[in-house]
C-alpha positions in Angstrom: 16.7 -5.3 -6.1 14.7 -2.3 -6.3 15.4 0.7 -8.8 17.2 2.7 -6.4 19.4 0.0 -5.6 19.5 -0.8 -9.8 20.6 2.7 -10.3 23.4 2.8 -7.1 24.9 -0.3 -9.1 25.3 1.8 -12.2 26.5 4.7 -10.5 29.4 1.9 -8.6 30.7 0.6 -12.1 31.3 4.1 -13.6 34.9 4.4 -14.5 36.1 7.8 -12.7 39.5 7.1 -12.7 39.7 6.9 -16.4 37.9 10.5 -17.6 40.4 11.1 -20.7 40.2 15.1 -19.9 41.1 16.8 -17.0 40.2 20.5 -15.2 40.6 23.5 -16.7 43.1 25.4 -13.9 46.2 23.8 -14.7 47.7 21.6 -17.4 49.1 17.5 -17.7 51.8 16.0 -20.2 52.8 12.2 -20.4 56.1 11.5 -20.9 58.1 8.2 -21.4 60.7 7.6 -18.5 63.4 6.5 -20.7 63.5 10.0 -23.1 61.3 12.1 -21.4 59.1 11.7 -24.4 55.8 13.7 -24.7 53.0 10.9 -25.0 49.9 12.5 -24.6 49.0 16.2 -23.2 46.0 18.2 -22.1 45.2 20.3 -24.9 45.9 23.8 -22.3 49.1 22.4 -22.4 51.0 24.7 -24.1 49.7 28.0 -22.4 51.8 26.1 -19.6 54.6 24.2 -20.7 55.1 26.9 -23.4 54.5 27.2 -27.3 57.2 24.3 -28.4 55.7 21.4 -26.4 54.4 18.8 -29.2 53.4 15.1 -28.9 55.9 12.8 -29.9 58.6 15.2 -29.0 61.1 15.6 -26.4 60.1 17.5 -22.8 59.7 21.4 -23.6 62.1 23.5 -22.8 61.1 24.9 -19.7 61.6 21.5 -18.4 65.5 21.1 -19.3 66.6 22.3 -15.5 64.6 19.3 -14.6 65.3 16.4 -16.8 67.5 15.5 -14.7 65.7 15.3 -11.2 62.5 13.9 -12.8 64.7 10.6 -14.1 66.1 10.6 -10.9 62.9 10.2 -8.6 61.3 7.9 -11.5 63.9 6.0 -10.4 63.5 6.5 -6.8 61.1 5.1 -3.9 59.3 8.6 -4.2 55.8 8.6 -4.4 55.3 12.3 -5.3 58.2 14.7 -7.2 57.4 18.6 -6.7 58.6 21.7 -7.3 58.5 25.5 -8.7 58.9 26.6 -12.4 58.5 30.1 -12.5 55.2 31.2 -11.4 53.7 27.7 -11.5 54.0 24.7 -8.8 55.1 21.5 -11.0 53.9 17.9 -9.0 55.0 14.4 -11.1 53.6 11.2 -10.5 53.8 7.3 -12.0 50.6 6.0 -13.3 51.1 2.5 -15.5 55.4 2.8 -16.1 54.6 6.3 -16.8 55.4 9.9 -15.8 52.4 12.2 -15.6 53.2 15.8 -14.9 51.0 18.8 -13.3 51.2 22.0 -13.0 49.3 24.8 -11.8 50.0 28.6 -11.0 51.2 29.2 -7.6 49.4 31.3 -5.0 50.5 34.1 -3.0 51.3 32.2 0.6 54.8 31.6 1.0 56.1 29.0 3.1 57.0 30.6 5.5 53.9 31.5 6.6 52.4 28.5 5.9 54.6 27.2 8.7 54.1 29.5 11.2 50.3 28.5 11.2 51.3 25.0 11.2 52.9 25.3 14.4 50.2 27.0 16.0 47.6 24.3 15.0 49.7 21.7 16.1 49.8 23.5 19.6 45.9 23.7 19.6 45.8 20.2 18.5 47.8 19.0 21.3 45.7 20.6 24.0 42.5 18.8 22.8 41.5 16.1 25.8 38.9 14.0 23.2 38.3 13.2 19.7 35.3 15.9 19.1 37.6 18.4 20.1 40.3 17.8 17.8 37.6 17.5 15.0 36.7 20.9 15.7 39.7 22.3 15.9 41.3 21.2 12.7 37.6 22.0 10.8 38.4 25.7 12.2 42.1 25.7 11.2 40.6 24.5 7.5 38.0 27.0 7.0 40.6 29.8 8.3 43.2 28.5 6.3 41.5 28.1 3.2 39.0 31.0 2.9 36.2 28.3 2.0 32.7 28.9 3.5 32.0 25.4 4.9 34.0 23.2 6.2 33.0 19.5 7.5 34.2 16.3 9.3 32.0 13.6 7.7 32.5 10.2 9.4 32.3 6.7 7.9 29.8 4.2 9.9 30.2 0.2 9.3 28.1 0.9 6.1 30.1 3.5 5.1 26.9 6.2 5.6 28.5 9.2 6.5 27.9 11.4 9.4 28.5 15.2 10.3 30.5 15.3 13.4 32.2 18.7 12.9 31.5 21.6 11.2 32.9 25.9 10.5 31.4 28.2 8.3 30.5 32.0 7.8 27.3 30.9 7.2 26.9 30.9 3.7 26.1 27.7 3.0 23.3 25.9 5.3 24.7 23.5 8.1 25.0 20.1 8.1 26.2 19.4 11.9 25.0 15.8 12.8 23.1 15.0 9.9 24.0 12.2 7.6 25.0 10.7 4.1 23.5 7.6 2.7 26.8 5.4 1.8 25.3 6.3 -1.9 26.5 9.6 -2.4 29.9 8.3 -2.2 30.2 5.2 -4.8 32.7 2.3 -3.5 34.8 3.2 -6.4 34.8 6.4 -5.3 35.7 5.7 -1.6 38.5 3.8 -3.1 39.7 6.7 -4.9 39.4 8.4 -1.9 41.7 6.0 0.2 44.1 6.3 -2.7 44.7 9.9 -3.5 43.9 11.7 -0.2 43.3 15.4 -1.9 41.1 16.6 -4.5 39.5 19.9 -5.6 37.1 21.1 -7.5 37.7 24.8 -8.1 35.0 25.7 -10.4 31.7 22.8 -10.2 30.8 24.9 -14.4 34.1 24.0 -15.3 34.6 22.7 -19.5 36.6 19.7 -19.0 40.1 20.1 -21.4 40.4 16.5 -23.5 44.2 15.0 -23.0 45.1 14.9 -26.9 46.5 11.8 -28.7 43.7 10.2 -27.5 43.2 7.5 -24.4 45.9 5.2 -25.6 49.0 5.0 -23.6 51.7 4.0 -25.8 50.9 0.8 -27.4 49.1 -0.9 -24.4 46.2 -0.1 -25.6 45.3 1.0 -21.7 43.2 4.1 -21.1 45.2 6.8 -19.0 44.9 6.2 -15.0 44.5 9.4 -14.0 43.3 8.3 -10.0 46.3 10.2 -8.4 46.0 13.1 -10.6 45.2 16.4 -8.9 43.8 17.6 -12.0 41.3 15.0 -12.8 37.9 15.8 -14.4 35.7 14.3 -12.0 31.8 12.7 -12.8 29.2 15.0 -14.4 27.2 13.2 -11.3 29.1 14.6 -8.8 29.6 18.0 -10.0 25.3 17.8 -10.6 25.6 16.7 -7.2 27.6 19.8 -5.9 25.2 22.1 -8.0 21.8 20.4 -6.3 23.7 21.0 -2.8 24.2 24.7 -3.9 28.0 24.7 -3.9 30.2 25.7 -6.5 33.5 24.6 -5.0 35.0 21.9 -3.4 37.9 20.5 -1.8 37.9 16.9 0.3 40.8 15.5 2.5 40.6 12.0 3.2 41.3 11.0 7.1 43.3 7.4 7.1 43.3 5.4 10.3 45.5 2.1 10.5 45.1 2.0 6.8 41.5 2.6 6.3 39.2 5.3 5.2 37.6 6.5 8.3 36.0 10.1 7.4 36.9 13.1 5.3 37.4 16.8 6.0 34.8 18.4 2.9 35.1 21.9 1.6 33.1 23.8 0.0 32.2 27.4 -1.4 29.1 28.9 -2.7 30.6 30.3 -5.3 34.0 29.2 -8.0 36.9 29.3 -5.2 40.4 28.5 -5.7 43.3 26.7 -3.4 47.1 26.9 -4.1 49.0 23.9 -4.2 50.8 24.7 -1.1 48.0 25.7 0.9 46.3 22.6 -0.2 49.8 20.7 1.0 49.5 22.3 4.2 45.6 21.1 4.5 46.7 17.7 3.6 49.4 18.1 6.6 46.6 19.2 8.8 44.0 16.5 8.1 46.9 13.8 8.7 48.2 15.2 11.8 44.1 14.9 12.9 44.3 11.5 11.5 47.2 11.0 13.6 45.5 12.3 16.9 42.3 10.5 16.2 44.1 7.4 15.9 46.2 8.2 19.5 43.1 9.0 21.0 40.7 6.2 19.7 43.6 3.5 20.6 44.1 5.0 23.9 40.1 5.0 24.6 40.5 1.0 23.4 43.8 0.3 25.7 41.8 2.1 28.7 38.9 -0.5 27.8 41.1 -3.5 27.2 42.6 -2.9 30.2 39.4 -3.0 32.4 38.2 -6.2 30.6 41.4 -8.1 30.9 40.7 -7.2 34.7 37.1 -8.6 34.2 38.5 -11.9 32.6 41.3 -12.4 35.3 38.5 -12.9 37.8 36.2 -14.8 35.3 39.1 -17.1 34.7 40.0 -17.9 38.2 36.4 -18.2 38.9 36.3 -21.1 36.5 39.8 -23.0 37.3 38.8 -23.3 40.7 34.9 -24.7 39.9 33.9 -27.9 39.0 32.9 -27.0 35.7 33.6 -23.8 34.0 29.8 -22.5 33.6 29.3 -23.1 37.2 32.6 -20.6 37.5 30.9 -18.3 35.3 27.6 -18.6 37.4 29.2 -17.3 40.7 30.1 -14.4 39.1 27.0 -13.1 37.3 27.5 -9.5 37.0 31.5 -9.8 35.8 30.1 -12.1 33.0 27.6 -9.4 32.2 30.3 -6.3 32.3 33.1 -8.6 30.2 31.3 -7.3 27.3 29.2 -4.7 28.5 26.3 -6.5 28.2 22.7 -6.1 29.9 22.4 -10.3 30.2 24.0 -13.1 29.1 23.1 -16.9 29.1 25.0 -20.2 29.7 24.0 -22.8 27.8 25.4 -26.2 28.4 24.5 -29.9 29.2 21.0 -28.9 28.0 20.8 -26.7 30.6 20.1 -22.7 30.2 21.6 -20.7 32.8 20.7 -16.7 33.0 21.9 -13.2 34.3 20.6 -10.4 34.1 17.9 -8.6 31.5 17.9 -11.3 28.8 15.3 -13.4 26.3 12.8 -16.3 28.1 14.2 -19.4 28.0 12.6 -20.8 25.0 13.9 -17.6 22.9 17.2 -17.8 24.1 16.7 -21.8 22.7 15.5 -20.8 19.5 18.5 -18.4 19.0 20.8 -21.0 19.8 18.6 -23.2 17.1 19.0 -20.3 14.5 22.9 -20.3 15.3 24.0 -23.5 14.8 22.1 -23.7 11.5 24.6 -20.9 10.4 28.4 -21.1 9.4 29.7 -18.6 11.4 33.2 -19.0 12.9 33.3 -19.5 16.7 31.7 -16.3 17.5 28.9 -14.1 16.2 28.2 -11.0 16.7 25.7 -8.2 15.4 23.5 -5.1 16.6 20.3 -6.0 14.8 19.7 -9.6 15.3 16.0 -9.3 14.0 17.9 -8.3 10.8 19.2 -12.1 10.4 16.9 -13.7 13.0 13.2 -12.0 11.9 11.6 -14.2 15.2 13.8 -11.9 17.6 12.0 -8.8 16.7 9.4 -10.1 19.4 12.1 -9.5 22.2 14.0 -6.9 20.8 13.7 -5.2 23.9 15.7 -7.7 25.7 18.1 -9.0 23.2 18.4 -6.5 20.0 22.5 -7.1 20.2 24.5 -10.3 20.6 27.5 -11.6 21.0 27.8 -15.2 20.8 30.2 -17.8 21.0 30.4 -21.8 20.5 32.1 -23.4 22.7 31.2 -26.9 21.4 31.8 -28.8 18.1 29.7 -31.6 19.5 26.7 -30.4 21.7 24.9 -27.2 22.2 27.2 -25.4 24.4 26.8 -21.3 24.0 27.9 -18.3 26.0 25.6 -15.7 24.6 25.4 -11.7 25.8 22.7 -9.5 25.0 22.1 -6.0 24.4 18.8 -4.7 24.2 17.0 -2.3 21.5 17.7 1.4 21.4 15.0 3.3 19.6 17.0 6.6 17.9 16.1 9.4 15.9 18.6 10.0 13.0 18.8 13.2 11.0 19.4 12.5 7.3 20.9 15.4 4.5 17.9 14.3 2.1 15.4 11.0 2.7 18.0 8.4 1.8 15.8 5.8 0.0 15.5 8.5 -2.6 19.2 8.7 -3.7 19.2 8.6 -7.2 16.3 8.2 -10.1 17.1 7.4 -13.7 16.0 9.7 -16.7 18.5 9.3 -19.7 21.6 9.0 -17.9 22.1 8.7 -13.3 21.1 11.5 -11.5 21.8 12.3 -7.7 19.2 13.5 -5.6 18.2 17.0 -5.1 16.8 17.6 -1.7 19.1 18.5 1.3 16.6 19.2 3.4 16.9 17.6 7.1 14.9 14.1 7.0 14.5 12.5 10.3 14.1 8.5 10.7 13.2 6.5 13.3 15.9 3.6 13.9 14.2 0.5 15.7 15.7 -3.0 16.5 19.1 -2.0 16.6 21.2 -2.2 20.0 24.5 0.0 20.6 27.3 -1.3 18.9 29.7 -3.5 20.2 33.3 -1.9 20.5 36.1 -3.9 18.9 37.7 -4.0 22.8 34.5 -6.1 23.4 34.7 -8.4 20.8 38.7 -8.7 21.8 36.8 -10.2 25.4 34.8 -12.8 24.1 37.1 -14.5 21.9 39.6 -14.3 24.8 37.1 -15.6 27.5 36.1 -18.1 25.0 39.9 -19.3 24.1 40.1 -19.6 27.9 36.6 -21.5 27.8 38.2 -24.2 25.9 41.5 -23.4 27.5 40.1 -25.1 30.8 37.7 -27.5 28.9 40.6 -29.3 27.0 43.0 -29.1 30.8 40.4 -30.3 32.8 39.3 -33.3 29.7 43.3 -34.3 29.8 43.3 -34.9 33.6 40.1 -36.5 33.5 41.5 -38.8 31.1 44.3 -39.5 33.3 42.1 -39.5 36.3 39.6 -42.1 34.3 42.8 -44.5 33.2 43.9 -44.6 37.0 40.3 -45.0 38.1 40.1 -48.2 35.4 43.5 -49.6 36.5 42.2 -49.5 40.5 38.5 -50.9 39.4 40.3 -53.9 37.3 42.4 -54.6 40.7 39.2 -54.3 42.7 37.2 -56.4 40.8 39.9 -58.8 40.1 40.4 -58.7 44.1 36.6 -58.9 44.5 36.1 -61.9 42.5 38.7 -63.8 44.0 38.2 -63.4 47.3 33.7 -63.6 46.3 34.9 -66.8 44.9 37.4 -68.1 47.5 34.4 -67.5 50.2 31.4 -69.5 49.1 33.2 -73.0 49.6 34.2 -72.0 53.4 30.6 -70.6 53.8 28.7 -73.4 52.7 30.5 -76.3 54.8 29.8 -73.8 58.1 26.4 -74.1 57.6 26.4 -77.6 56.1 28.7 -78.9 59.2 25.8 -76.4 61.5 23.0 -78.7 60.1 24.9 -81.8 60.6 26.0 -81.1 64.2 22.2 -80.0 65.3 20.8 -83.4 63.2 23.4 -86.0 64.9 23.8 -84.5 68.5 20.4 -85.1 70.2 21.5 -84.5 73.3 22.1 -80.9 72.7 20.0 -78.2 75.2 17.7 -75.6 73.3 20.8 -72.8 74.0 23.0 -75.1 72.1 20.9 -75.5 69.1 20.1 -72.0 69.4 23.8 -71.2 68.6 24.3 -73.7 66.0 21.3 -72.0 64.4 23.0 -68.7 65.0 26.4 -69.8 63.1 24.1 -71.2 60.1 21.9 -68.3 59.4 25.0 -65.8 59.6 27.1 -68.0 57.2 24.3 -67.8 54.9 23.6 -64.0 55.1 27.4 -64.0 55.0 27.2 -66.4 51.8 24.3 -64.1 50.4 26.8 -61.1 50.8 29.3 -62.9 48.8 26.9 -63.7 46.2 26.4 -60.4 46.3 30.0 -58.8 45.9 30.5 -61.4 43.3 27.2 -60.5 41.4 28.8 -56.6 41.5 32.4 -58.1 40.3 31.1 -59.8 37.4 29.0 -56.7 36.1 32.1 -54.9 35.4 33.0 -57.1 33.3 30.1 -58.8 31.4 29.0 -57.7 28.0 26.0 -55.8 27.4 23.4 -57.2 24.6 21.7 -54.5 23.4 17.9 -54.6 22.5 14.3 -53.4 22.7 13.4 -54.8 25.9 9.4 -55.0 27.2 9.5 -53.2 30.1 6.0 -54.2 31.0 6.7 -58.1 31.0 9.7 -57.5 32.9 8.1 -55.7 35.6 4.8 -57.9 35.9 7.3 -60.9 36.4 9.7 -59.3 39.2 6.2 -58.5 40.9 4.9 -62.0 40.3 8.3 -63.0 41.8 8.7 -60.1 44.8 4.9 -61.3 46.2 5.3 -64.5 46.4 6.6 -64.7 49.9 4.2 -61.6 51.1 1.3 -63.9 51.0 -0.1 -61.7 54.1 0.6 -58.3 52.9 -1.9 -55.5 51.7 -0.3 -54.0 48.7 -2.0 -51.5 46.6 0.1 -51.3 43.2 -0.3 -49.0 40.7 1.5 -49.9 37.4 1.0 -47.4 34.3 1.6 -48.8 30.4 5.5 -48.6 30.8 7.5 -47.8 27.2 9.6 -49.9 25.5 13.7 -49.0 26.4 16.6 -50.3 24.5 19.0 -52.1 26.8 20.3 -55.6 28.0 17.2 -57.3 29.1 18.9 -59.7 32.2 20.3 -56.7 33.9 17.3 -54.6 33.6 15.4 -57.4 35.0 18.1 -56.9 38.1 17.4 -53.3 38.0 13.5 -53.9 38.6 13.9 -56.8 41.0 16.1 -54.6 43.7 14.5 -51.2 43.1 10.5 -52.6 43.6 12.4 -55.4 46.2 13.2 -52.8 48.1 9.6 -50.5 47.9 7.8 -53.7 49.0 10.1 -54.3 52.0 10.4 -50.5 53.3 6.7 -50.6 52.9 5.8 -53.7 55.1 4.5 -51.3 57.7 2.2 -50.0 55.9 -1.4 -51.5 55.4 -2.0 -51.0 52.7 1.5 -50.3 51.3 0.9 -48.3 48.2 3.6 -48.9 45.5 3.7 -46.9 41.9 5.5 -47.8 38.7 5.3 -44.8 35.7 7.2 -44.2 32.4 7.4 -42.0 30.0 9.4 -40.9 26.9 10.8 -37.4 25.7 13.3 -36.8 23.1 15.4 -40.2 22.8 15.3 -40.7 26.8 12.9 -42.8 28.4 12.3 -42.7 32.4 11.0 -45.0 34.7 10.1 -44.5 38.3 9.0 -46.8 41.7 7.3 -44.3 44.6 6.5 -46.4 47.8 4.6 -45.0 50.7 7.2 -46.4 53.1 10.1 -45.3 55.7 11.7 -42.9 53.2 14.9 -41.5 54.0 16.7 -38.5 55.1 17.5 -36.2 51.7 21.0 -35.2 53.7 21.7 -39.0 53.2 20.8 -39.4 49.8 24.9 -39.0 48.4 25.4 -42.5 50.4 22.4 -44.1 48.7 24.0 -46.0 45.4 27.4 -46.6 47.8 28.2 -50.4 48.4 27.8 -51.5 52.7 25.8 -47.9 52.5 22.6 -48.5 54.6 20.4 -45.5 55.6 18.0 -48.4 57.9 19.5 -50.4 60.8 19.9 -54.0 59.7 18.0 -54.6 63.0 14.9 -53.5 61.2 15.3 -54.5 57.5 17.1 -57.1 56.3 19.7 -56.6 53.3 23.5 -56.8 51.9 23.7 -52.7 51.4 25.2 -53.9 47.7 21.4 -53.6 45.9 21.6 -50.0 44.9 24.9 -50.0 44.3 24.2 -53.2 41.7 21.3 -50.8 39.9 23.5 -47.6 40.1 26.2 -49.5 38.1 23.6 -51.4 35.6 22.2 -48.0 34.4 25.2 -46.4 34.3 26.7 -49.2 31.9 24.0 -48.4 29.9 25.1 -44.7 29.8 22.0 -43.8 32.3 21.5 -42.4 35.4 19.6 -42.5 38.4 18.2 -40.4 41.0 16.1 -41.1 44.3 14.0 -38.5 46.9 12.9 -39.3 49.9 11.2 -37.8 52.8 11.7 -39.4 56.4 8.0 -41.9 57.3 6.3 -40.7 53.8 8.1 -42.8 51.1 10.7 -42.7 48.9 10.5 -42.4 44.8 13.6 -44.0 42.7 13.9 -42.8 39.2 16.2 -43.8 36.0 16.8 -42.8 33.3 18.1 -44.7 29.7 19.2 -43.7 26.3 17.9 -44.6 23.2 19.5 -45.9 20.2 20.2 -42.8 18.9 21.1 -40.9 21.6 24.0 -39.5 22.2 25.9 -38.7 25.6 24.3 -39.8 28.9 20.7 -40.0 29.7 19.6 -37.5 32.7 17.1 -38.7 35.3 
C-alpha cells in the first residue's frame, strides 16, 4: 500500500457523523421524547429558541404551541417533522431514541412561488427524449433557482470516481463539464452519509463551528451525538480545505438515488459565502428526486428496449440448440446471434476438448490459457470484467482481441466454456487534478490542491458490459444446461432401452450361435463321409458335396463369429499394462504363416505400452493387420505400417496398408456387422471383424476411426485411455 493509498485509509475512518459542533446559521437542541427535556444544545441556541432555554430543563417557551405535534410525530412513522416559528423554519428529527431539533431563519420565497416553478420544471422535464437532457435541464432549474454560480451533475462510475456529465454557471467559477473525480475526494463514509441524508449545505466554507454544550454524551449511554441527518452539521476541516483549494466558498450537494443506490449528485457552489432557505433547498431536493425519478424511467426503459432484443437473440439461439445434436453445434450454426447475444466482437465454444470460434477473438492457445486461468478461480458460473489483463497479466498480449469477457461454465466436470470477448478501447480521460496525487500528509490529511484538467491515457480496458448483457449470458447459460440435463435424461432412457434390446440380442445371438454349430458340423462331417464311401460318384457329384462342405464351414465360421461378438458383451475386462509390441510381432508371426508366397514390406515402429485386457487386444491386432495383409494381396510388394504414439493420457495406434482402400462415402458402414465394402467374390470374410474391434475398443472406453482412398490403401486408427483418464479416448 502506497502513502496515497495510507493517507485515503485515514481520511475513510474519520468520524464525520459525530463532529460534536454544528454550523453557525441556525441553532440545535436535544430533547428527551418522554418530557421534552433539553439534553444538550448548540451554544447559539438561545439567540434562537430564546433567553429561557437551559439544559436540563423543559422545551422553551416558544416551543409550547408545539409540544404537542412534536410527541405526536416521535410517535409516528414520520421521518422528518417541519414547520414555521415566527421568522424561523423548525425541521425535527430521531437520531439514537432522541429528538434533535433545527432551526434556521426563513427566506423570502413563499410557497407559492416555489410551486409555480415546480410545475414549470416538471413540464420541461417531461419533454426531455434522453438522460443528458434531463441532466441539463434540472442543472439549469438549480442554478436559476438557487442563485449559486455553478451547478454540476457529477456521476458515480463502478469505482465510485465521479464524472461531470452536466454543468450551469455565470461563469464565475471555472468549468468542470466532462472532467472527473478520483473516488477519493469523496470518502466511503462520506458516500454513505451521502446515501443517507440526501441534502447538505455549506453556507459559509470560513465558518467557526458552534460546540453543542453538555458535552458529546447523550444521556447516560455514553454514545457521542449522531448528527448524520442533521442539516446543520459541522462538516470536516478536510472538506471545507477542500472547497477553499477549489476556490469556492459555498456549497450545497443533492444526492441522486436510483433503485436504492447512490448514483450521482447535483453539487453547488459559489465563489463567495452564499446562503439557501430551507424551502428553496426543499424544493431542490424535490427537483433532484423528480431527476432521479426520470433517470431511473429512462435508464430502465433503455434496459427493457435491450432486454427485449436479446431475449429475441436467445429465442433463436435456443431453438438452434433443441433441434442440434449437441447444443454447441446449435450455437455454431448461428455465429453472428452468438456474437450479438452479448454484444460481443467474438466468442468461443469450448467443449469435448474442442475450441470452436466466431468472430474477432484470441488464437487458440490464448483462448486455452484463459480457460486455464478460469478454472483455477472461484468464481460462480459466470465471470465477467472489462480489464481482463487486470486479473489475467498474460492477456495484455491480446488485449486487442479480448480486453473484455464474459464467461460462463457450463461444466462441473470438464472444460466446457462459452466465452465472448470485447476488445481494447484506448481513451483519453480528463481528470479535475492528476488523481494519484490525492492527498499528502503533513501534521494532519490534506486534500489536494490542483484543479487543473489532467488528461490520462486508459489502455486495456474494453467497453463495459451493460447489466442487460450480463441478464443474456446467465439466461443462455441456464438454457445451456437447460438442454444438457433434457437431452442427458432421454439419453438415459434411450441407453436403458438400448441395454434391454442388446441383452435380448445377445441372449438371442448366443442361442441361436450355439444351437448352429452342432447342425453345421454333421453337414460337413456327413459331406466327407458321403464323398469317402461312394466311389462311384462322377467329378460333378463330388464337386457338389464339396460345395455343401465348404459353405457349412464358412457358414460354421460365421457362427463362430456371431458367437465370438455375443460373448464380448458380456465378458469381463482384466485391466493391465499390456506390451503392445509382443502382441503385434505374434499376430504377424501368426497372420504370415499361410502367405508363404507373398511380398510384404512391413514397417513396425517401437509401439507404447496401453492399459487394457490383453486377449482382446490381441483380437483387435489380429482382425485389423488380418485384414491389411488380405486387402493388400495384390500388391507386390504390399507395404503394411504399424505406428504409436502417446499424448496426454491417450495412447494411439495405427495399421496403413497400400491396398484396395475404400470409398470415404462408405466409411459409416465400416464397424457395422454383415457390412462389406468388397464383394465376397474377391475377398474372403464374415463382415463381423470390424464390428468385433469397434466393440473391443469401445469396451475399453476408446474409439476408432478408419480413412480410405479407393486403389491407394486404407489406414485404421484407435485410440485407448489410460489409467487415469477420464471420459472416452478420441482417435
Amino acid at each position: 500500500m502506497d502513502r496515497s493509498e495510507i493517507n485515503l485509509e485515514s481520511c475513510a475512518q474519520e468520524p464525520i457523523h459525530i463532529p460534536g459542533a454544528i454550523q453557525p446559521h441556525g441553532a440545535l437542541i436535544v430533547l428527551r421524547p418522554a418530557d421534552l427535556t433539553v439534553l444538550q444544545a448548540s451554544r447559539n441556541a438561545g439567540a434562537f429558541f430564546g433567553a429561557d432555554l437551559r439544559l436540563g430543563g423543559p422545551a422553551p417557551a416558544i416551543l409550547d404551541p408545539l409540544n404537542d405535534d412534536i410527541k405526536n410525530w416521535h410517535e409516528s412513522s414520520e421521518a422528518v417533522f417541519q414547520t414555521d416559528i415566527s421568522d424561523a423554519t423548525l425541521t425535527a428529527h430521531r437520531s439514537g431514541g432522541l429528538v434533535i431539533l433545527e432551526v434556521e431563519r426563513s427566506g423570502t420565497q413563499t410557497l407559492g412561488s416555489l410551486f409555480a416553478r415546480l410545475r414549470g420544471f416538471a413540464q420541461v422535464l417531461s419533454t426531455q427524449a434522453d438522460v443528458a437532457g434531463s441532466l441539463a435541464a434540472a442543472a439549469r432549474f438549480v442554478h436559476d433557482l438557487t442563485g449559486f454560480d455553478r451547478v454540476l451533475v457529477y456521476k458515480f462510475d463502478d469505482d465510485w470516481n465521479g464524472h461531470v456529465v452536466a454543468e450551469a454557471g455565470n461563469g464565475r467559477l471555472p468549468s468542470y463539464l466532462d472532467l472527473r473525480f478520483p473516488a477519493g475526494d469523496i470518502p466511503a463514509q462520506a458516500r454513505a452519509l451521502y446515501a443517507a441524508n440526501r441534502l447538505r449545505v455549506i453556507p459559509d466554507a470560513s465558518y467557526e463551528p458552534v460546540p453543542i454544550d453538555a458535552g458529546r454524551e447523550i444521556g447516560t449511554t455514553g454514545s457521542p451525538l449522531d448528527l448524520s441527518f442533521s442539516q446543520l452539521r459541522s462538516v470536516s476541516p478536510v472538506h471545507l480545505e477542500y472547497m477553499h483549494n477549489m476556490g469556492t466558498a459555498a456549497s450545497m450537494s443533492m444526492s441522486i438515488i436510483i433503485d436504492g443506490r447512490l448514483w450521482g449528485l447535483v453539487a453547488c457552489h459559489s465563489a463567495e459565502p452564499h446562503m439557501v432557505p430551507v424551502r428553496v433547498r426543499d424544493a431542490c431536493d424535490f427537483v433532484v428526486q423528480s431527476l432521479a425519478m426520470r433517470i431511473a424511467a429512462q435508464v430502465h426503459s433503455q434496459d427493457a428496449t435491450r432486454r427485449v432484443e436479446l431475449a429475441r437473440i436467445s429465442g433463436d439461439l435456443l431453438r438452434a440448440m433443441t433441434s442440434a445434436s449437441s447444443w454447441s453445434e446449435g450455437l455454431e450454426t448461428l455465429p453472428k446471434d452468438l456474437v450479438a447475444q452479448v454484444g460481443a466482437s467474438g466468442a468461443a465454444i469450448i467443449a469435448q476438448g474442442e475450441c470452436h470460434k466466431v468472430g474477432i477473438t484470441p488464437t487458440d492457445d490464448e483462448v486455452r490459457s484463459i480457460v486455464g486461468w478460469l478454472s483455477g478461480r472461484a468464481d460462480d458460473d459466470i465471470f465477467a470484467t472489462t480489464s481482463l489483463a487486470a486479473d489475467f497479466p498474460s492477456a495484455e498480449a491480446f488485449a486487442g482481441e479480448a480486453s473484455g469477457i464474459i464467461a460462463i461454465r457450463l461444466s462441473e466436470l470438464y472444460e466446457n466454456w462459452l466465452i465472448w470477448f470485447r476488445p481494447e478501447v484506448i481513451r483519453t480521460v480528463q481528470w479535475a487534478g492528476d488523481p494519484h496525487k490525492i492527498v499528502q500528509e503533513k501534521g494532519r490529511i490534506h486534500p489536494r490542491k490542483s484543479f487543473q484538467a489532467w488528461s490520462e491515457n486508459v489502455r486495456l480496458h474494453s467497453q463495459a458490459w451493460s447489466e442487460a448483457e450480463l441478464s443474456a449470458a446467465r439466461d443462455l447459460r441456464n438454457a445451456i444446461v437447460g438442454i444438457v440435463l433434457r437431452k442427458a435424461e432421454e439419453l438415459g432412457e434411450l441407453t436403458s432401452e438400448l441395454q434391454r434390446s442388446n441383452k435380448e440380442l445377445e441372449a438371442f445371438s448366443y442361442s441361436v450361435s450355439h444351437d448352429l454349430r452342432a447342425p453345421f458340423r454333421h453337414i460337413v462331417g456327413f459331406a466327407q463321409l458321403l464323398t469317402d464311401r461312394e466311389n462311384s460318384l462322377d467329378e460333378k457329384s463330388r464337386h457338389y458335396l464339396r460345395t455343401i462342405s465348404d459353405s457349412a464351414l464358412a457358414a460354421g465360421r460365421l457362427v463362430d463369429g456371431l458367437l465370438n461378438f455375443s460373448q464380448l458383451g458380456r465378458a469381463s475386462i482384466t485391466h493391465k499394462h499390456v506390451d503392445m509390441n509382443k502382441l503385434v510381432a505374434e499376430v504377424v508371426k501368426s497372420v504370415i504363416l499361410n502367405q508363404d508366397d507373398r511380398a510384404i514390406s512391413w514397417s513396425i515402429e517401437p509401439l507404447p505400452t496401453a492399459w487394457g485386457d490383453a486377449t482382446l487386444l490381441r483380437q483387435v491386432w489380429f482382425n485389423i493387420i488380418e485384414n491389411a495383409v488380405k486387402y493388400s494381396r495384390h500388391r507386390n510388394p504390399a507395404e503394411i505400417r504399424v505406428r504409436g504414439s502417446v499424448k496426454g493420457d491417450v495412447t494411439t495406434f495405427s495399421v496403413s496398408d497400400n491396398g484396395v482402400g475404400f470409398d470415404m462415402a462408405y466409411v459409416g458402414k465400416l464397424f457395422g456387422v454383415f457390412q462389406r465394402l468388397q464383394r465376397a467374390e474377391d475377398f474372403e470374410g464374415t463382415g463381423i471383424g470390424l464390428a468385433l474391434v469397434r466393440r473391443i475398443v469401445e469396451r475399453h472406453n476408446g474409439s476408432i476411426t478408419a480413412h480410405g482412398e479407393v486403389d491407394k490403401g486404407a489406414t485404421f486408427v484407435f485410440a485407448l485411455p489410460g489409467p487415469e483418464k477420464k471420459g472416452r479416448a478420441h482417435a
